[in-house]
N, C-alpha and C positions, 0 to 999 in steps of 0.2 A: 220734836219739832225739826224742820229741814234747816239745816245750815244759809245762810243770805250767800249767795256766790257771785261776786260781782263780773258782767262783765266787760271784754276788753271794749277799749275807746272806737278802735276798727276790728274787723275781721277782712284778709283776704280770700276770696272765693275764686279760683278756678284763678289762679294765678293772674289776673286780670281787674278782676273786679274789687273793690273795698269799702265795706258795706258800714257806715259809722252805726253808732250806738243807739243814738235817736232813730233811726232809720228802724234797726234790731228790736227796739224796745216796742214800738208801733206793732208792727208785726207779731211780735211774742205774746203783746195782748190779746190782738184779733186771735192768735191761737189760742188762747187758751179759754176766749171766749167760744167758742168753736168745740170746743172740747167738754166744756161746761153744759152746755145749749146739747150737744148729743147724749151723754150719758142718761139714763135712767133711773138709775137707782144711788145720788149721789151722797155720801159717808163724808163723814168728818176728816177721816185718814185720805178720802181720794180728794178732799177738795186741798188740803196739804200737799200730795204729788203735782198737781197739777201747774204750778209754776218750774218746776224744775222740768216737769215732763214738757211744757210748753217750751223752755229755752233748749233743750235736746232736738226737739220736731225743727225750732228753727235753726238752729246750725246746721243740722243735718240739710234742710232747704236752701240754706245759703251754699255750702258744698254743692249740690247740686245744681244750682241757677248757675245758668250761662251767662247770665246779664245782671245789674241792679235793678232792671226794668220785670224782668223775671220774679227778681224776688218777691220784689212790691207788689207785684199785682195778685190785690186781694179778689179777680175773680177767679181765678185757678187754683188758688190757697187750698181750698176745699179738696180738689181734686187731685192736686199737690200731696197733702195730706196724704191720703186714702192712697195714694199709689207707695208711701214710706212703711203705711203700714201693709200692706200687701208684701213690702220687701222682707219687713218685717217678722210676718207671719210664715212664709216661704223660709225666713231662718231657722225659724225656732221648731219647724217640720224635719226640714235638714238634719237641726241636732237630735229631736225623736229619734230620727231614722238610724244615726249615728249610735245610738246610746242601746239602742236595740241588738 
């Protein structure tokens, strides 16, 4: 079973911005709703990842928003998404290439 990891009260993003917890916690739902709603073939073990993997997607989102207006907006979420994992995937091609 995944360890509960609380998180903090705020985060600051982009030296500027400070995104409270309720704000985070909203957000990290619609992720992970989002994440639920795509998969195909959903397992016991990947429905377990999935809150942890939800609160990684949104940190990582909060680092990258310019703004709290940014972060919140759940109609880019999607698109948001999909652009971390492209960075994502571009990584982990990288290290193939490296390891070859």
């Amino acid at each position: 079973m995944c360890p509960i990891k609380k998180l903090p009260l705020t985060v600051l993003c982009n030296k500027r911005t400070i995104i409270h917890l309720q704000d985070r916690k909203k957000i990290i739902k619609i992720i992970a709703t989002i994440i639920i709603t795509r998969k195909r073939n959903i397992t016991k073990e990947w429905i377990i990842k999935v809150p942890e993997l939800a609160r990684h997607l949104e940190l990582r989102l909060c680092k990258n928003a310019s703004s709290l207006k940014e972060h919140s907006n759940i109609y880019t979420l999607p698109s948001r998404l999909m652009n971390i994992a492209t960075e994502i995937n571009e990584i982990q091609i990288i290290r193939q290439i490296g390891k070859s």
